[in-house]
N, C-alpha and C positions, 0 to 999 in steps of 0.2 A: 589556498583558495583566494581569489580575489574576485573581494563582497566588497560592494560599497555600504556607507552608514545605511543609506536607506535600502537596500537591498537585503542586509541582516535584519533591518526593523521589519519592513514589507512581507520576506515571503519566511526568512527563518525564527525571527522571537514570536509568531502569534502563536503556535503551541507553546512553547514554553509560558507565556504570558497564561494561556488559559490551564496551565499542567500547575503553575505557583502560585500567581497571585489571583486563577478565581479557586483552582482546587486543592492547594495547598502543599504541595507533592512537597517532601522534605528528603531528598535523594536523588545526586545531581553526579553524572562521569564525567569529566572533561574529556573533551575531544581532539583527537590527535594533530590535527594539520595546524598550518601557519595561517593566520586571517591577516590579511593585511600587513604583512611581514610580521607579524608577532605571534611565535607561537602559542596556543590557548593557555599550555602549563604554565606558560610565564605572563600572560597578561592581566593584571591588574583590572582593565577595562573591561574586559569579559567579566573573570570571575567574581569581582567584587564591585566595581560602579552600578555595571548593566546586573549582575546575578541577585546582588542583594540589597543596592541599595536603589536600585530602581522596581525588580520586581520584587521585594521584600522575601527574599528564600531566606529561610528559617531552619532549611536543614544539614546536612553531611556535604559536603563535595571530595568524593575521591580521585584519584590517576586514574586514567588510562591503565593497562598494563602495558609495562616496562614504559610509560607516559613520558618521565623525568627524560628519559633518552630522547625525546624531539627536542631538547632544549642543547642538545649534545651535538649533534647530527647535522642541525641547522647553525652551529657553532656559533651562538647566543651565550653557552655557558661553556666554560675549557673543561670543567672537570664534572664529576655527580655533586661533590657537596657544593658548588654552585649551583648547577641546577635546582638541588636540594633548596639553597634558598630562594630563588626565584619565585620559585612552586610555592612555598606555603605562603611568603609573604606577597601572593599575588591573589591568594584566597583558599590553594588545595589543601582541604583538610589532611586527608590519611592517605599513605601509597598504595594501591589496590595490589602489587605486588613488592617480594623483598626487594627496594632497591636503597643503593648505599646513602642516598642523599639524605633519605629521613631514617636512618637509622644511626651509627657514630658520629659520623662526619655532624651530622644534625647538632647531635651535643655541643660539636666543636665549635660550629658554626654560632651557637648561645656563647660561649664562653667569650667568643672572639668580639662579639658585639653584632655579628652580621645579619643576625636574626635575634628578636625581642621575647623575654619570657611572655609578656602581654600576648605575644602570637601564638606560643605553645599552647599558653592557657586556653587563649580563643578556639582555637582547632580541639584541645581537650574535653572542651567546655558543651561543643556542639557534639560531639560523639556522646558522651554522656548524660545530655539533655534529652539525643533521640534513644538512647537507649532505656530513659526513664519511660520516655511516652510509649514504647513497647512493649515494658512491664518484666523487662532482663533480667529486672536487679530482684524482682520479686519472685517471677517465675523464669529462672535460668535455664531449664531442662525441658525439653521436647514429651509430650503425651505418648507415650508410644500406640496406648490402644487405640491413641483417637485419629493417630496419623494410620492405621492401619482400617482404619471405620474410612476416613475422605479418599485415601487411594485409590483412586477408581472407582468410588462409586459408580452405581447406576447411573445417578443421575448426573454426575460428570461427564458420563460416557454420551449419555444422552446430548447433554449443554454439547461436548465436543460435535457430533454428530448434526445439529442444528446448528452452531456456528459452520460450519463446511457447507451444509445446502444454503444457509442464507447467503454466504458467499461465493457461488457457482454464479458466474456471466456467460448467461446465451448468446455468441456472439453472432450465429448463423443457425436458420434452421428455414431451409428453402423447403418448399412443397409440403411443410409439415410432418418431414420426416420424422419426426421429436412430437409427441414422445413414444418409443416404441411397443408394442404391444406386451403382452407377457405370453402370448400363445406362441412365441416362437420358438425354434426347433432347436433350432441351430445356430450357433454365434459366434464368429471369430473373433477372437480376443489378443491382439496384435500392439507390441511396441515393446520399448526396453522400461518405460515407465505402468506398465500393465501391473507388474508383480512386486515391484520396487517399496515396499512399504517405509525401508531408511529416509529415501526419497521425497516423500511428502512432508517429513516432518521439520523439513528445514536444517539450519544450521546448529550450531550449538545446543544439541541436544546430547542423550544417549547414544554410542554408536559404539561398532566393533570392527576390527581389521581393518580389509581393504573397502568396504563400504564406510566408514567412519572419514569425518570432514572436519575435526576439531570437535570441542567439546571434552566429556568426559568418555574414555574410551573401555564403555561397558554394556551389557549386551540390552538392549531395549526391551524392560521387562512385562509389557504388556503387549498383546498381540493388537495389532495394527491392521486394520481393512485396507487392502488394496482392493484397485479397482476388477481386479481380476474377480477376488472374493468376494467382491459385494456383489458384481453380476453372476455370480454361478448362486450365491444365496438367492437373489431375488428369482432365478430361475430355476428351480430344483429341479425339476424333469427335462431341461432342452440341454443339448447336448454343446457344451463351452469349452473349443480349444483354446488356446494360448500357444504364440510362439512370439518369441522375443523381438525376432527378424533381425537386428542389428543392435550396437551399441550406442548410448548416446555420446560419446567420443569415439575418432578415429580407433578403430581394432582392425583384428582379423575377424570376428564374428561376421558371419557372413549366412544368413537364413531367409534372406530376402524371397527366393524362389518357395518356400516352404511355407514362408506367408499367405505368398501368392495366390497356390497350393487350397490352402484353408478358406481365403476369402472365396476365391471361386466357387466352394462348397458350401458356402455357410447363405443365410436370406441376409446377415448384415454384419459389416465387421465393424470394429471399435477398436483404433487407432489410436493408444495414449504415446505422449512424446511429453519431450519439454527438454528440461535443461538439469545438470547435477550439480549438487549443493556444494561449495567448495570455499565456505565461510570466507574469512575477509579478501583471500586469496582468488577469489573467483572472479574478476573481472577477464571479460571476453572484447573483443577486436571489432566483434560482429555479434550485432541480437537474432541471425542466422541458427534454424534449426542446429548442432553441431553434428560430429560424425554422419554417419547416409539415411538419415532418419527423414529428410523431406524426399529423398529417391524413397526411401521403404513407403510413405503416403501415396506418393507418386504409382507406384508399382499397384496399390494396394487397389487405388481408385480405378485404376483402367483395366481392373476387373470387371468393372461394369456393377458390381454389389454396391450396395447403399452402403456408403462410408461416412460412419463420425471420428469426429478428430477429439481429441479428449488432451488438451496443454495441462502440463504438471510444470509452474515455474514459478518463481521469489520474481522476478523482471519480466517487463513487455518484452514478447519477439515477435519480429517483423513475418510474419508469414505470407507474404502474396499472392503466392501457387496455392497453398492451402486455401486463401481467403475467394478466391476468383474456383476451386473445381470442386470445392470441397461441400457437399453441398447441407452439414450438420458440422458447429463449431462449440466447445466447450472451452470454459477457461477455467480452471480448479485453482487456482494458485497454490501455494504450500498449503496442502487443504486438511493435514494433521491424523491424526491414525484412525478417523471414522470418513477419511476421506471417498473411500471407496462403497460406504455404504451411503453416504452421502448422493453420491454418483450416480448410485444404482433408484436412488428413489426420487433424482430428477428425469434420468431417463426412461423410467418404466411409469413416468407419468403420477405418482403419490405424491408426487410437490412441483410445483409449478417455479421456474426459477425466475428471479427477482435482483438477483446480485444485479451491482455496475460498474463498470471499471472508473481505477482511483487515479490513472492514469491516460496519456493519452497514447496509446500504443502506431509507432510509426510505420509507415512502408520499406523503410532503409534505413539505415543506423545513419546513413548520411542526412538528418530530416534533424539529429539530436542538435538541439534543445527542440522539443516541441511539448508547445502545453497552448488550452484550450486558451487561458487570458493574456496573450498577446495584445503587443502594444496595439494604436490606432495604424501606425506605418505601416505595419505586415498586411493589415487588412485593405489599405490602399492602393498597394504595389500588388494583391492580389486583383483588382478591380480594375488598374490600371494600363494592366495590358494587355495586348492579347483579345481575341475577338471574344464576342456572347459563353461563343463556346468552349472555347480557350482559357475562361476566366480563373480556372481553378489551377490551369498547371503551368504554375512559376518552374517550378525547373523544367530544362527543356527538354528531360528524359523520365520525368514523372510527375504525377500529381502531387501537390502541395501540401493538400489537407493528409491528415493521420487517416490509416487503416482504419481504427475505429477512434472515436473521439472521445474524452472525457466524460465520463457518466452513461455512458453507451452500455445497454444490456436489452434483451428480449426476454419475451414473455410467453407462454403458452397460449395466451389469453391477447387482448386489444383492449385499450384504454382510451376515452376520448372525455378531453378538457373542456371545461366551459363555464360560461356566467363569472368572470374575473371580474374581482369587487376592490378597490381601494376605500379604508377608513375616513381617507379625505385625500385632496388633492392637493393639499399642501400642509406642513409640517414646520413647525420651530425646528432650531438645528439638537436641540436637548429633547424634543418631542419622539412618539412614537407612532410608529405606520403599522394598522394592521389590513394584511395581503389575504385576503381568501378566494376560491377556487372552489369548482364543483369537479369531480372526475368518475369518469363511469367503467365499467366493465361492461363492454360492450362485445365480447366472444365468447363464447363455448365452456368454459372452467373459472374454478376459482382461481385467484391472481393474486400478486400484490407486486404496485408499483411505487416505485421514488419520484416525487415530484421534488423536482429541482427548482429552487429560486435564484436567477440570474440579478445581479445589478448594475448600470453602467451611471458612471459621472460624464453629463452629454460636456458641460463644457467646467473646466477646472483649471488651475494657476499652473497643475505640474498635470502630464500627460498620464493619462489613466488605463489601464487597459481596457478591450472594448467587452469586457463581464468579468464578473468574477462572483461564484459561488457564496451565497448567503445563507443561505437554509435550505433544508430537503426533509420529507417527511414520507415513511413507508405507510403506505395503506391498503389494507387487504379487504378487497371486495367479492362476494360473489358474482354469478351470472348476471348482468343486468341491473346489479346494485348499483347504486349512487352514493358517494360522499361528498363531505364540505372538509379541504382542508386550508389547515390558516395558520399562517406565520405572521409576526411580529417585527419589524424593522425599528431599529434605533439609533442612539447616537454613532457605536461602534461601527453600525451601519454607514453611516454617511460620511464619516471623517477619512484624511488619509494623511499620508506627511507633506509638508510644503519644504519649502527651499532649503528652510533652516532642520529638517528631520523634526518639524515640532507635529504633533494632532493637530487638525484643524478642521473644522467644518463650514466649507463656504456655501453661501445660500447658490441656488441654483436648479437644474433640471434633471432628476433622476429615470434611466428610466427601467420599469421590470419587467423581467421575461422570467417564464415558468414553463416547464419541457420535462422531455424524459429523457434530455443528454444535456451536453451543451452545445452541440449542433440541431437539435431536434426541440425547438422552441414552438409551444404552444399556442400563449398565449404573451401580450404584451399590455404595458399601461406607464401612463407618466405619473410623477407628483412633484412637486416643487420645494428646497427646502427653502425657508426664508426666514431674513432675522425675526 
């Protein structure tokens, strides 16, 4: 990977910064590639400058598995018990798998001089310090009744089931198709991700056979809502086919016509797709529907039946045919084994969905890198050529801007912003800004919307992107309700890295927007920091 200093500070250590040194996480995996020609197992600057003695980590650092071997591979170390010392004397505590470097050779490596008792001790020291604070040494053995009481509870099942609807993104719902009645008769229930309950649940879970993607390869012992199930549940009297229609990789499965078939009989079909889970191995060429699964849409739609599309995916896919005919768009992401009941009580209308994407999802894999806070340059050369109406489409065979943007989600309801209030219009650089807002439900049901807090540095030493995400708060309003909501801006706020990679806060002109994407801004205001 080639990160720069400030590029590793910028967009990759702010979680970790807020995972250690504001919430103390004591459990760290080193990560497998080379930064900057050095790979992690062996960097000293990583694991222990930047890990512990800048953000004060206090707990374990393990391998990778089979970790030692990038040290091998990238022929930085000739043998394992080289490697072996690299690793710990660069901060890895314990190998997360058997590998030779920490286990003989290790010894040898003590005897020889090449590695310090002081380091053994260190790495000892910190395994059984976190094994104290766990309470190992007191209580070594597992509850069994009480692991047999949390298994599934209820109320697990429940938490599963609201975690998946609060995370459903409305990406399209033209004419108000969404949400659909419950007096309907008849439903087709169409795609290879319809029935697929392994499917939702991501990678490295339970799995069996040829459905199994890594993980432990054993059968998934609680039954799992697909989406198929959750809509024949929520409908107990209408009549709910399913056909698979195709696979989502190339096959011979070929049911397309039988879809077809169904849709044509049914008041409204429901198209789940997406992508299959293929753990660390599953990098794709193309964020293209796979196998004939955008022809099976395709097919499906020019039935003429009202068609929702229902994505089941871990990554953004570019859908464009879908996004431009398709006239009801769901995004479920790995939406976990209440996913489908989840589903069934966004679209029957019992929860109004609220989700926003965490990403900015492209038109064409040829669009990658896109993200909402791009530099000032993109934004210029956007601007820059091209007529009035031209302005958006920098390449010469498509539009610029992403399919949907950063924070982009719909609502059953409408939301309208207003009375933006600033604490004051200027601030010390160690001072604090507080931001409030009024927002209303101003349609038909109850709702809840993400108010997004933008912020931009108008002029600075090192070039800034033109927003970048600060705060967002969900608020659920009835019909007609009104609320006041309000965020807090501070130093973290206002600082960035200068030349040297140090924090700094230069006085100057801020300015905020508040929205419900990061295309879709509301409202806006200035304030000033100054010495």
């Amino acid at each position: 990977m080639n990160i720069s200093e400030r590029h590793l500070r910028e967009v990759f250590l702010p979680p970790w910064i807020a995972g250690i040194r504001k919430t103390g996480a004591l459990g760290v995996m080193t990560s497998y590639p080379t930064i900057d020609g050095i790979p992690v197992h062996g960097s000293r600057h990583i694991m222990t400058r930047i890990l512990r003695e800048e953000l004060g980590f206090q707990g374990v650092a393990v391998s990778e598995g089979e970790g030692l071997e990038t040290l091998l591979y990238t022929n930085v170390a000739k043998t394992p018990k080289e490697a072996g010392q690299l690793a710990i004397n660069a901060g890895v505590d314990v190998s997360i798998t058997i590998e030779p470097g920490y286990l003989k050779p290790m010894v040898e490596s003590v005897r020889e001089g090449k590695v310090s008792m002081a380091t053994i001790d260190r790495s000892v020291r910190r395994v059984l310090e976190l094994k104290q604070r766990l309470g190992l040494f007191e209580y070594p053995y597992v509850d069994p009744a009480k692991a047999v009481a949390l298994m599934h509870a209820p109320e697990h099942v429940a938490l599963a089931r609201e975690v998946a609807r609060e995370g459903i993104v409305l990406l399209k719902n033209q004419g108000g198709l969404l949400p659909l009645p419950k007096t309907l008769r008849r439903v087709a229930v169409i795609g290879p991700k319809a029935d697929h309950g392994r499917n939702q649940l991501g990678d490295y879970v339970a799995a069996k056979g040829a459905n199994g993607s890594g993980g432990c390869q054993t059968d998934v012992v609680q039954e799992v809502i697909t989406p198929l199930k959750g809509i024949r549940h929520a409908l107990p009297g209408a009549k709910i086919t399913f056909v698979q229609g195709c696979d989502d990789l190339p096959s011979s499965r070929d049911e397309i016509a039988v879809a077809v078939q169904d849709a044509r009989e049914a008041e409204v079909a429901i198209v789940v797709v997406g992508e299959r889970g293929q753990g660390e191995t599953g990098d794709v060429a193309s964020l293209d529907l796979l196998g004939r699964q955008n022809e099976l849409v395709q097919a499906v739609v020019h039935t003429g039946t009202p068609t929702i599309v229902v994505l089941i995916s871990g990554r953004a896919l570019s859908i464009p045919w879908i996004a431009e005919h398709v006239p009801a768009i769901m995004q479920l992401g790995l939406c976990g084994e209440q996913g489908g009941a989840a589903l069934a009580d966004v679209l029957f209308g019992d929860h109004s969905p609220s989700g926003k994407l965490t990403v900015s999802v492209p038109r064409h894999v040829g669009q990658i890198p896109i993200y909402y806070n791009y530099l000032p340059e993109k934004a210029y050369t956007m601007q820059r050529y091209g007529t009035e109406g031209e302005r958006r489409k920098h390449y010469m065979d498509m539009d610029a801007t992403p399919l949907y943007e950063f924070g982009f989600g719909l609502s059953y309801t409408t939301f309208a912003y207003g009375n933006l209030s600033l604490s004051s219009t200027v601030v010390g650089p160690h001072g604090q800004m507080e931001v409030t807002l009024e927002v209303q439900n101003t349609g038909p049901r109850m709702g809840a919307e993400v108010v997004q807090l933008y912020l931009h540095d108008v002029i600075s030493s090192i070039v800034r992107p033109v927003k970048e995400l600060r705060g967002f708060e969900k608020v659920v309003l009835a019909p007609g309700e009104k609320k006041t909501v309000r965020f807090t801006l501070g130093p973290d706020d206002f600082s960035f890295l200068n030349q040297r990679c140090e924090g700094v806060i230069e006085p100057g002109t801020f300015e905020v927007m508040l929205g419900s994407s990061s295309a879709d801004i509301r409202l806006k205001g200035t304030f000033e920091v100054r010495e």
